[in-house]
C-alpha positions as a Markdown table, in Angstrom:
| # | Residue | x | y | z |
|---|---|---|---|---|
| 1 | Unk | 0.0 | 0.0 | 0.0 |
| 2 | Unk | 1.7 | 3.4 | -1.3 |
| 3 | Unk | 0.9 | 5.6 | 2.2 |
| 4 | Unk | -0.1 | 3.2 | 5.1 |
| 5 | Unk | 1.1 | -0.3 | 6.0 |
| 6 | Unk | -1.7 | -2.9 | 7.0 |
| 7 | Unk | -0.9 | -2.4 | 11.1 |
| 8 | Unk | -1.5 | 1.4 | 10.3 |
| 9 | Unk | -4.1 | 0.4 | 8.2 |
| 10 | Unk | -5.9 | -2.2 | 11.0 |
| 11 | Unk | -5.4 | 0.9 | 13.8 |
| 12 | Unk | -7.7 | 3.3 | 11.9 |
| 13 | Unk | -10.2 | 0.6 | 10.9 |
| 14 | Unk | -10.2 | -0.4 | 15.1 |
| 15 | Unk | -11.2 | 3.1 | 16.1 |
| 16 | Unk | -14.2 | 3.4 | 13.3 |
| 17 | Unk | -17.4 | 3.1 | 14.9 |
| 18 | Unk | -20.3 | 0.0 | 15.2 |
| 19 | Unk | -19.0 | -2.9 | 12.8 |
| 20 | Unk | -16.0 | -1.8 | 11.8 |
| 21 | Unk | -13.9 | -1.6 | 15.2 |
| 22 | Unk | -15.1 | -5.4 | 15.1 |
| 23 | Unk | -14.8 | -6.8 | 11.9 |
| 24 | Unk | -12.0 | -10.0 | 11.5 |
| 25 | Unk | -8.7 | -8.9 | 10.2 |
| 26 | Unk | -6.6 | -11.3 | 8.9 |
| 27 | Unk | -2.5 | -10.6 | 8.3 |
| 28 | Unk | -1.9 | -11.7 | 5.1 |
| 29 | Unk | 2.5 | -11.5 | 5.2 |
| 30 | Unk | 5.6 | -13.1 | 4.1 |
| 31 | Unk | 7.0 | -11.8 | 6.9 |
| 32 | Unk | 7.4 | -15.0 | 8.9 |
| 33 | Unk | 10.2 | -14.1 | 11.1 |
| 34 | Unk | 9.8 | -15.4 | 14.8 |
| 35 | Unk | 7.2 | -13.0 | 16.5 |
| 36 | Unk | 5.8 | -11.5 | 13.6 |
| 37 | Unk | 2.3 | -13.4 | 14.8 |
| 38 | Unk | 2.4 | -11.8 | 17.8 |
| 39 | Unk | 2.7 | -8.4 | 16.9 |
| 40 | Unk | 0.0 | -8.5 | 14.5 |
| 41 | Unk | -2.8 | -10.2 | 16.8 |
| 42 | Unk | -1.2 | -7.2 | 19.4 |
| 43 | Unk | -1.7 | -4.5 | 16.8 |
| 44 | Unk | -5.3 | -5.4 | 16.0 |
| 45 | Unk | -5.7 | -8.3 | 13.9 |
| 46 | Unk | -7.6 | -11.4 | 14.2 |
| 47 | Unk | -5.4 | -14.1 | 12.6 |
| 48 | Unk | -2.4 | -14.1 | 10.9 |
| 49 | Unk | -1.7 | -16.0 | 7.5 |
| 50 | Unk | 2.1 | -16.5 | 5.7 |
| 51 | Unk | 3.2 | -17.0 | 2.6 |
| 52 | Unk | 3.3 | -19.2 | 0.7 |
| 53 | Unk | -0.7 | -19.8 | 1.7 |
| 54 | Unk | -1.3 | -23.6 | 2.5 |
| 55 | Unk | -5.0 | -24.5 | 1.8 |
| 56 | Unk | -5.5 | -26.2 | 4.8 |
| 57 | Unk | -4.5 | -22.9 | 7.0 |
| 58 | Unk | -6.4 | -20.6 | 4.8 |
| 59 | Unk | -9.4 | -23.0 | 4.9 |
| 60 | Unk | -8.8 | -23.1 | 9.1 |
| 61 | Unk | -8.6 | -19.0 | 9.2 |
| 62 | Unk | -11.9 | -19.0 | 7.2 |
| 63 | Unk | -14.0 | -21.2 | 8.9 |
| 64 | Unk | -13.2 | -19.9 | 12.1 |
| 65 | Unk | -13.8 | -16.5 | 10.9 |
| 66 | Unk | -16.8 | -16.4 | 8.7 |
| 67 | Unk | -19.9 | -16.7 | 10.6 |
| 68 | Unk | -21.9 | -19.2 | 10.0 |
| 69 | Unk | -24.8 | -18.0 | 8.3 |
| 70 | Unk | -22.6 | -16.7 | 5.7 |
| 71 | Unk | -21.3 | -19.8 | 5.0 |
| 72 | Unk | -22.8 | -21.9 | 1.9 |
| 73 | Unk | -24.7 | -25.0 | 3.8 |
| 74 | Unk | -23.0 | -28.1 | 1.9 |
């Protein structure tokens, strides 16, 4: 992102009123280097995802985060 990085990014959308100060982040990073998982979910993020994406991860982080009726009933 050309002006803000995504924990800058994450603090603005935390102080927006009603849904937004709520809504599930997800850290989306190649950044993988020990305690990079920590200082996201301490800066305001839900979860925390590295590159390269595994499946299995990315379909844990969405199942625990999309609530369930938004979810497509199999």
């Amino acid at each position: 992102m050309p002006e803000l990085d995504g924990v800058e990014t994450v603090g603005i959308i935390r102080k927006m009123p009603d849904k937004f100060a709520s809504i599930p982040i997800v850290a989306l990073t190649a950044n993988t280097i020990v305690g990079m998982k920590e200082m996201f979910l301490q800066n305001g993020f839900n979860d925390f995802l590295s590159k390269p994406i595994e499946i299995t991860k990315l379909n844990k982080v969405l199942a625990e985060w999309i609530p369930s009726d938004k979810k497509l009933k199999k």
